[in-house]
C-alpha positions as a printed Julia matrix, in Angstrom:
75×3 Matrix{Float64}:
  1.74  -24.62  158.75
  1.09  -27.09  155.98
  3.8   -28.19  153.61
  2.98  -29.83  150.49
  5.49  -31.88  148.65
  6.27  -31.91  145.29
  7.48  -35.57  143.51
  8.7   -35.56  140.13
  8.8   -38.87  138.79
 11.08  -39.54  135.57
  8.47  -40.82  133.12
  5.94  -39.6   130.53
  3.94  -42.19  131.34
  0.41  -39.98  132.5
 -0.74  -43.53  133.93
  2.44  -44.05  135.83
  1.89  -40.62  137.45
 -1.58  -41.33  138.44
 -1.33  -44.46  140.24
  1.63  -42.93  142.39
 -0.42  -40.24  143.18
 -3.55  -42.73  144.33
 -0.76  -44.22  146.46
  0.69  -40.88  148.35
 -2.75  -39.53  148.28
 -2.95  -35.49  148.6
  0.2   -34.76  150.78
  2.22  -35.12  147.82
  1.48  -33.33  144.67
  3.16  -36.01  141.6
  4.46  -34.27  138.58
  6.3   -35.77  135.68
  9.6   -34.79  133.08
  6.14  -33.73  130.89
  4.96  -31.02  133.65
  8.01  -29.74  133.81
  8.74  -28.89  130.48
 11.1   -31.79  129.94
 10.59  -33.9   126.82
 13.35  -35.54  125.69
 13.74  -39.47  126.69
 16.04  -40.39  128.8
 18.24  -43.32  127.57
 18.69  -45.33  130.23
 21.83  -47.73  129.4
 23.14  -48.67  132.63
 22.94  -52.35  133.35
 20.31  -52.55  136.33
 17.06  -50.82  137.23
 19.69  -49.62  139.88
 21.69  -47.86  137.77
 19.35  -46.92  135.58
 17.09  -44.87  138.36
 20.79  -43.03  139.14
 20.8   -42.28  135.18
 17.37  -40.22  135.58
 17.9   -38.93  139.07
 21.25  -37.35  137.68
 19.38  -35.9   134.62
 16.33  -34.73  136.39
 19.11  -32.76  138.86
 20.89  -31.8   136.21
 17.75  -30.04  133.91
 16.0   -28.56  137.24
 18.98  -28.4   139.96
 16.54  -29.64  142.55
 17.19  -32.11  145.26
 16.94  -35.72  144.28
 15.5   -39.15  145.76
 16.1   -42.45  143.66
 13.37  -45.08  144.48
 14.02  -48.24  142.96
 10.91  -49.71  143.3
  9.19  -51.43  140.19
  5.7   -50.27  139.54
């Protein structure tokens, strides 16, 4: 049986997408808010890339109701 994951990673950014993907390689498929029909930004006010991952993890759970990983990792 092979599973095949599915990332969504909170970012227009095509780029962004592409060099995650080179990094997983194929196990993972990498989709962003833009593949999913999401297109509004995301204002990210909190007050560290911490809290600001939690902002989009929330609103990415919130517009798709799909379970949710922050990685705080800068890229």
């Amino acid at each position: 049986m092979n599973i095949e994951m599915e990332l969504l990673v909170a970012t227009h950014n095509e780029h962004k997408k592409e060099e995650i993907q080179q990094i997983l390689g194929s196990g993972c498929v990498v989709k962003s808010l833009t593949d999913y029909n999401i297109h509004e930004e995301i204002v990210e006010d909190g007050d560290s890339f911490h809290a600001n991952a939690l902002i989009k993890a929330k609103y990415c759970f919130e517009k798709q109701e799909f379970q949710v990983w922050v990685m705080t990792a800068v890229w």
